[in-house]
Backbone bond lengths (Angstrom), bond angles and torsions (degrees), N, CA, C in turn:
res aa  C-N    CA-C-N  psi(-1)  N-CA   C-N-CA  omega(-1)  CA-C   N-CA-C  phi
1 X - - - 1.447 - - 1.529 108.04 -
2 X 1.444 108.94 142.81 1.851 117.90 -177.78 1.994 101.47 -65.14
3 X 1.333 93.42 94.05 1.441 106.42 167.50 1.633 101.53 -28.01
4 X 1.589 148.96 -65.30 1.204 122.36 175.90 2.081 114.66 -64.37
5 X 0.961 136.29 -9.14 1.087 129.14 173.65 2.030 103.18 -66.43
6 X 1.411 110.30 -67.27 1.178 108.33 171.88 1.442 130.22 -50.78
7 X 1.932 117.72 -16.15 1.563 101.50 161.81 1.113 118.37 -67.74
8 X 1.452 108.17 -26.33 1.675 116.60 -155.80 1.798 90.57 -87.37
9 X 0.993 132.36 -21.48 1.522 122.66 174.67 2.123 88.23 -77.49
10 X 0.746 123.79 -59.96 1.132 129.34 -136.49 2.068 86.46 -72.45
11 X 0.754 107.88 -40.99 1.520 109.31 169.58 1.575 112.23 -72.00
12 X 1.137 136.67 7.51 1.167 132.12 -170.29 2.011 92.54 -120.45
13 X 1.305 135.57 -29.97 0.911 138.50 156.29 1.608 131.77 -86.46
14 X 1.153 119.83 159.69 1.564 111.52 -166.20 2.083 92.91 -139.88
15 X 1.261 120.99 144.00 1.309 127.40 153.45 1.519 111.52 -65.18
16 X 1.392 111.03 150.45 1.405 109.50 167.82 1.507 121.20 -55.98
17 X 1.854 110.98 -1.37 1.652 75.90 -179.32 1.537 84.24 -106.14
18 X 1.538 141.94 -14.33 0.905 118.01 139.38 1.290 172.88 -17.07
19 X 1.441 93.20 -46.99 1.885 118.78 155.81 1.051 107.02 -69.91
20 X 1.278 133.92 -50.31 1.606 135.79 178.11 1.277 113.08 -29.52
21 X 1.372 73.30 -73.25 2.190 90.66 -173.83 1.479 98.99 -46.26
22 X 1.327 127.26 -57.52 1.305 119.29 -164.32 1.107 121.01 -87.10
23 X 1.131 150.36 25.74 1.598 172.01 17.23 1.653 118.14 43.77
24 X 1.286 97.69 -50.73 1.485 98.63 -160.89 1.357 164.05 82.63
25 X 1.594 88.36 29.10 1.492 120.55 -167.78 1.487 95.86 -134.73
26 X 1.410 98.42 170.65 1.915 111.15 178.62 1.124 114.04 -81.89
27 X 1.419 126.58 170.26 1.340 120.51 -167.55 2.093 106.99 -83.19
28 X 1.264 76.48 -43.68 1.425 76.88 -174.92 1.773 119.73 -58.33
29 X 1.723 119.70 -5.04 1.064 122.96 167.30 1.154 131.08 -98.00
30 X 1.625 106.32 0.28 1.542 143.77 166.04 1.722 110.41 -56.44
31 X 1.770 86.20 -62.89 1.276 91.37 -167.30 1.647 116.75 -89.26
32 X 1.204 114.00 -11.13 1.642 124.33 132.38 2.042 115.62 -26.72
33 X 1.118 65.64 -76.89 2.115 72.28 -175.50 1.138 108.55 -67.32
34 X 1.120 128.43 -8.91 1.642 121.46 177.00 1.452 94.77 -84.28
35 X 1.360 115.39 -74.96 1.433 119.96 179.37 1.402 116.38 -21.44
36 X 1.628 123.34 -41.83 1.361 132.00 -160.65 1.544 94.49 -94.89
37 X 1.056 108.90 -9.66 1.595 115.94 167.05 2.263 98.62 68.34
38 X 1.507 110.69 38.52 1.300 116.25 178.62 1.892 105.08 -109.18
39 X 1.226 112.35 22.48 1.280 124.28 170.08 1.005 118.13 164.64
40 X 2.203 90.83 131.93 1.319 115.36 -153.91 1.926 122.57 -52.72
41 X 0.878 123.00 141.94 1.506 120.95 169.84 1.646 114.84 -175.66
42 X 1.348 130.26 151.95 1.554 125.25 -170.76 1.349 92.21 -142.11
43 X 1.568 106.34 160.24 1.203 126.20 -152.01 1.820 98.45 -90.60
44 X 1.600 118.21 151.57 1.370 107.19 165.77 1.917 97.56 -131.78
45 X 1.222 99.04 139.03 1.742 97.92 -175.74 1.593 99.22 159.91
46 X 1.201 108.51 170.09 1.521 115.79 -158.48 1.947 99.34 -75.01
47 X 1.551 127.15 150.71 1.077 122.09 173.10 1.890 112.36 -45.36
48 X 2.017 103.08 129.54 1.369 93.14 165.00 1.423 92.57 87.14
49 X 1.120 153.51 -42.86 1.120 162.42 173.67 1.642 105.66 -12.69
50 X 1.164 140.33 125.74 1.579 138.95 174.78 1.319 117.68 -70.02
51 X 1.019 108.21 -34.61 1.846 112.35 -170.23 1.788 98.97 -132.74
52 X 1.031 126.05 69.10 1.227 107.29 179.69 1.823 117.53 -86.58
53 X 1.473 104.45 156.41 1.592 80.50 175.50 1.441 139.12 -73.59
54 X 1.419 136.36 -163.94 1.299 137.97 -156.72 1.056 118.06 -117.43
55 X 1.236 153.15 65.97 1.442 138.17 -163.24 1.230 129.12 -96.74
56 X 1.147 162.48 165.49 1.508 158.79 -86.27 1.099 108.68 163.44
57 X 0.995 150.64 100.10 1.364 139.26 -179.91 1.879 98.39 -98.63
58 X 1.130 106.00 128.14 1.413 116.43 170.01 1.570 133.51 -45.21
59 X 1.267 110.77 -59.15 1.448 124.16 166.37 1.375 96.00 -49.98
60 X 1.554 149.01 -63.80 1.142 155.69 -100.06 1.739 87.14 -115.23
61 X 1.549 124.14 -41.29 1.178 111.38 174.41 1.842 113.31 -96.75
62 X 1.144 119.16 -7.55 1.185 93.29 164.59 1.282 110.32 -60.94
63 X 1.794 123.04 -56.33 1.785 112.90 -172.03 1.410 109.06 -52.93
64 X 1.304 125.31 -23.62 1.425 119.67 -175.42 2.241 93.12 -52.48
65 X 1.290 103.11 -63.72 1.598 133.93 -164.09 1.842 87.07 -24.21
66 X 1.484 79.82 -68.78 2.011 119.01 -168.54 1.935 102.08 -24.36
67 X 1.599 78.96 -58.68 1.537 89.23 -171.67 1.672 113.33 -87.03
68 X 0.938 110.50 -4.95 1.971 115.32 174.57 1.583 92.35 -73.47
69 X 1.601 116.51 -52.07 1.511 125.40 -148.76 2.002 74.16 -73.91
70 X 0.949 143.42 -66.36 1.674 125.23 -143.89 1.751 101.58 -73.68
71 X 1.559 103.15 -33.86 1.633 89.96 177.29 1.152 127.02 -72.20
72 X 1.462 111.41 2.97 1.733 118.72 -156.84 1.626 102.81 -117.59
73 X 1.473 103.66 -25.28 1.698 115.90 -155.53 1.766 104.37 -117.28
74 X 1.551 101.44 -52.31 1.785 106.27 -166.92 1.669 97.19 -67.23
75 X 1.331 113.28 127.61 1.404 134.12 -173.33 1.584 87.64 -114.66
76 X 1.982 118.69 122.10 1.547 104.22 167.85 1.829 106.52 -84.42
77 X 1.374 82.64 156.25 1.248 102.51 161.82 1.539 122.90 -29.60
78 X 1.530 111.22 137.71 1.637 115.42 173.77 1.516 109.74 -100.37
């Protein structure tokens, strides 16, 4: 694989302790919300795999962010 193709994948995904940090929460409340399935992320690891890892896709949690900030913040009109 084109060594710059794989940074540019590899920058487009984040590890859970990655997402954390860039989110702004602990990991262990990461993997809370993943579990609860309240933010997006898919598994990478061999098919069937028991523990596979966690990945993050970047784009995928900013809209997560996008849409926390309007359900949490946008007050409608009176």
């Amino acid at each position: 694989m084109n060594e710059r193709y794989a940074d540019r994948i590899k920058r487009a995904t984040l590890s859970a302790e990655e997402a954390a940090e860039y989110i702004g929460i602990s990991k262990t409340l990461l993997y809370a919300m993943a579990k609860a399935r309240s933010i997006p992320w898919f598994p990478v690891g061999a098919p069937g795999s028991r523990k596979p890892q966690m990945r993050f896709r970047l784009a995928s949690l900013d809209r997560w962010m996008d849409e926390q900030e309007r359900l949490n913040y946008d007050v409608p009109d009176s």
